[in-house]
N, C-alpha and C positions, 0 to 999 in steps of 0.2 A: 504493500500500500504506500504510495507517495505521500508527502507530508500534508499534499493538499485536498487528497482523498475524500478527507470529513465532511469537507465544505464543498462537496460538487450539488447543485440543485438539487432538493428532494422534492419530487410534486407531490407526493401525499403532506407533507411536512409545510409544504406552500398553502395546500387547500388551509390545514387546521390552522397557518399564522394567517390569513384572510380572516376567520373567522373572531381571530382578537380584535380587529378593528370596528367592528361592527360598529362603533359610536363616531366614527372617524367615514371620510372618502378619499377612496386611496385613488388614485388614478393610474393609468398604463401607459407609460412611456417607453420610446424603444424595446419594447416587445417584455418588460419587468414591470410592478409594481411600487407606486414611489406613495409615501405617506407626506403630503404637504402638509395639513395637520401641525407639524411640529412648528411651524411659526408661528404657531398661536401658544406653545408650550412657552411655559415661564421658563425663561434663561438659569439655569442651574447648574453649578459645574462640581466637581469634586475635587480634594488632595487625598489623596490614602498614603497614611502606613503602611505598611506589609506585614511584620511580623508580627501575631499575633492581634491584628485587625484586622487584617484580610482572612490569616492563614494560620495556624497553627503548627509553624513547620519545625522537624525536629533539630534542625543547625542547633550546636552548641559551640556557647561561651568557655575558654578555656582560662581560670583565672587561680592564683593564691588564697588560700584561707589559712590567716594564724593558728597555731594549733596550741592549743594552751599545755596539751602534757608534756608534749616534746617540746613547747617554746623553739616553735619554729616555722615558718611555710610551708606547708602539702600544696599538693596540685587540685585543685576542684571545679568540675565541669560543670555547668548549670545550663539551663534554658535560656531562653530571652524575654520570658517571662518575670523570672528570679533574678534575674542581670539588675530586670527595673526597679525590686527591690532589695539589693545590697549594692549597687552599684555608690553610693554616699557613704556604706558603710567600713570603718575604718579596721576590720577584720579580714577585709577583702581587698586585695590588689591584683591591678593585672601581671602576666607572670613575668618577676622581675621589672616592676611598669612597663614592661613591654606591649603596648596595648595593638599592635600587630599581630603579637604572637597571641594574643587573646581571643583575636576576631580570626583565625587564619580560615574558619569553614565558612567564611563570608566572602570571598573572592571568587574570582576565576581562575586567577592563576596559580598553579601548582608549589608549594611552598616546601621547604627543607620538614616544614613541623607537619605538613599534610593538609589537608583541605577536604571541603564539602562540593556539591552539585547541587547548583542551585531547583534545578530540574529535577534533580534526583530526587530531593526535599519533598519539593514540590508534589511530585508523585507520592511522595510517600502521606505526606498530610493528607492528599484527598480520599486515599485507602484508609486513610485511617478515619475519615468520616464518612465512609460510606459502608465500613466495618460499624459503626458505633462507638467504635473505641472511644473519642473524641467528640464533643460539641461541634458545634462551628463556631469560627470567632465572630464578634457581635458586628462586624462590618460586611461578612461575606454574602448574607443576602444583599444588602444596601449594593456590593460594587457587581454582584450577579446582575440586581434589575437593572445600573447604571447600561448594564454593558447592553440588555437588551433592547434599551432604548437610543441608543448610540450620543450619550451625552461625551463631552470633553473632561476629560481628566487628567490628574498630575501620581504618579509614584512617587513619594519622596521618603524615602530610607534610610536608616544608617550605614546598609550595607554598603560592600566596595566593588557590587556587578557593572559591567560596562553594559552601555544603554542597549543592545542587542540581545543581552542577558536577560533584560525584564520583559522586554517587546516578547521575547519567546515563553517567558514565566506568562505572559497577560493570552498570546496563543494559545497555550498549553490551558490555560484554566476556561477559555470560550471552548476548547476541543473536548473536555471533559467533565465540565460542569452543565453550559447550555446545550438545552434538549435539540433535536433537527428544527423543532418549530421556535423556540426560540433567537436562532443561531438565524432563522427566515425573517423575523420578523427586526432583526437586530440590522438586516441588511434592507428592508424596506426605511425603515426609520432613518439610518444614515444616508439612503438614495433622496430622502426629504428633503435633508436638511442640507446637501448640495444642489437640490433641484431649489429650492427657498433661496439661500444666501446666497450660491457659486452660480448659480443658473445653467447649474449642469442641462442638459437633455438625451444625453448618451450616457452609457453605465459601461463598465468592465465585467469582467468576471467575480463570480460572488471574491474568489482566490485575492483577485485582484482588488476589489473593494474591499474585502478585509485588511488587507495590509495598509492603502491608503489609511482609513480610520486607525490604523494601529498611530501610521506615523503624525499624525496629527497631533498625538497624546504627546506627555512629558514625562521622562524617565531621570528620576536624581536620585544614584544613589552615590550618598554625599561624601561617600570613601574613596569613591572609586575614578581612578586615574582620568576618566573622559569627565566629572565634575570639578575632578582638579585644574584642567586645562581650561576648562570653562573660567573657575576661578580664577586661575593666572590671569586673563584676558579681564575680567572685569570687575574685582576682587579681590588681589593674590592675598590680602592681611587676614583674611577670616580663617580664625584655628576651629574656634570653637563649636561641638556640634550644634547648641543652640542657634549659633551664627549661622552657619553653614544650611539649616533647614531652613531660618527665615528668606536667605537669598533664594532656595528655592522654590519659596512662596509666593517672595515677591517677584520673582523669574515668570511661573507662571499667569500671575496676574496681569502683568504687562502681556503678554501675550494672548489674553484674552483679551485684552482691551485692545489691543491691534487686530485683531479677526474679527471684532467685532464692530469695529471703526471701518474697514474695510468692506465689511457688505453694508455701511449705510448707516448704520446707526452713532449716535455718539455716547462710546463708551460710557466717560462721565457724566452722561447721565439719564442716561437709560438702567433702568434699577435691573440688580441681577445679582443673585445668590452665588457664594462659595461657601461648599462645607469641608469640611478639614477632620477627619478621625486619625486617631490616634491613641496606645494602649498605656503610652509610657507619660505616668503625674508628669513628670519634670519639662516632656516635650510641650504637654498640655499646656499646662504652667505657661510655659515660655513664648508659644506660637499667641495665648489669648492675651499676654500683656504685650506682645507683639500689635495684634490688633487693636486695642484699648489705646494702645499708645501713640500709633502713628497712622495704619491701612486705613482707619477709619477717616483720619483728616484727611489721608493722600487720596482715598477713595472714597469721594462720600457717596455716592451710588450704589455702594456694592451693601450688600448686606451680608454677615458675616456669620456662620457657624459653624463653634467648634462641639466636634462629638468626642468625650470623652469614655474609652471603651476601656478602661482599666479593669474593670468587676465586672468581671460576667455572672455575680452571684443578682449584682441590683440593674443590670442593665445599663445599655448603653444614657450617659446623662449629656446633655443637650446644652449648651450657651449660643444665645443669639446676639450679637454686636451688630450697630449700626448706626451712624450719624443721628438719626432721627431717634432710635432705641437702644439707647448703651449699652441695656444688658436686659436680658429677658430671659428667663432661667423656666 
């Protein structure tokens, strides 16, 4: 089976996504169906986390813990779950501060101390949710129906994958997650929103519209050598991961506001939602006084939500930012 396999038309799969739109009129253009519809959809766009907001994958952290009978440093492996809560704690170091060597299953490239697949992960989290073994994380439906409805999105990660590493993780989880009808109805809704804004009237192949809408998207993960590049060029001082995430916040947002200045509207001030999840207090923390402090004056159009998905005991919690509504909990 070739890679593109999955995605070759199904017409029983066509008929059943026709029938979701039922409240919609989809028209037929070049011999496909295109849902215009979505210009009438409120402008909403996403940032996702990855670990453990999207996915619950099993990469591990390789770090130090004091050991109080030997009075000394063991080696201790943990999740990226556990990372978010001892990472401040003063029992825990990366090994030998080496914080490379802590993160090494979070790369592509092959490393002296060993490495992870990020695919490989990948695969293996969705066995493990389709086993039961596992929950889902609190964002995994939210970025499933994102996908089916072909909105704009951002990755922004700690990890150090180069950007063809997540475009193939964001494949892999539309190849394995969305149903045939879904996967139909994800490619009507995108053929919309180029036939609306780009004034498309000709379509590619599904193969081929899917990759378009892949490259459309924003891929940061804010370790990894193709965001460091990015950095040098327009940034090179930002150490800090905090830092590091808001550029690619603020990275994105300009970029919506140039696509969308470009089919006609003006950005600034045409109202239009960003929501932002994320599992880790400290990013949360950081990303909404990010907001609070400045996106809100730089952007006062946009309205601002951050999901916090730290607890999956109480559910995903909710903050709304916005010029006109500072905060609405």
């Amino acid at each position: 089976m070739s890679k593109h396999d999955w995605f070759v038309p199904n017409d029983e799969a066509l008929k059943a996504a026709l029938t979701r739109f039922d409240e919609t009129k989809l028209i037929s253009i070049d011999g496909v169906w295109v849902n215009p519809s979505v210009r009438k959809r409120n402008l909403k766009y996403y940032i996702f986390d990855w670990d453990d907001n999207i996915l619950r994958m099993p990469t591990r952290i390789h770090m130090d813990r004091w050991d109080e009978t030997s009075q000394q440093w063991v080696p201790h492996v943990c999740s990226t779950s556990t990372f978010s809560v001892i990472r401040s704690d003063k029992h825990y170091r990366y090994p030998e501060g080496n914080r490379e060597r802590a993160f090494i299953e979070f790369q592509d490239d092959p490393t002296p101390h060993g490495g992870g697949s990020f695919l490989a992960d990948l695969d293996a989290a969705l066995d493990d949710i389709e086993s039961g073994k596992v929950e889902k994380a609190l964002s995994f439906d939210v970025f499933r129906k994102m996908l089916v409805e072909a909105r704009l999105f951002a990755i922004v990660t700690a990890r150090g994958h180069r950007v063809e590493t997540l475009k193939a993780a964001v494949r892999r989880f539309v190849q394995r997650v969305l149903t045939p009808v879904e996967r139909e109805m994800m490619m009507i809704n995108f053929r919309g929103y180029e036939y609306c804004f780009d004034g498309a009237r000709t379509f590619p192949s599904h193969a081929e519209l899917f990759t378009r809408y892949l490259n459309l998207n924003h891929y940061h993960a804010i370790n990894s050598t193709d965001f460091g590049a990015r950095l040098a060029e327009a940034a090179p001082n930002l150490q800090r991961q905090e830092d590091r995430k808001r550029f690619a916040i603020h990275d994105f947002i300009e970029y919506l506001v140039d696509i969308l200045n470009r089919s006609g509207m003006n950005a600034l001030q045409h109202p239009f939602s960003i929501g932002f999840s994320d599992d880790d207090p400290h990013n949360v923390a950081a990303v909404r006084d990010y907001i609070q402090n400045d996106l809100i004056r730089r952007f006062p159009a946009i309205k601002f939500c951050v999901y916090d998905t730290s607890d999956p005991e109480t559910g995903t919690h909710k903050m709304t930012f916005s010029r006109q509504h500072p905060q609405q909990l």
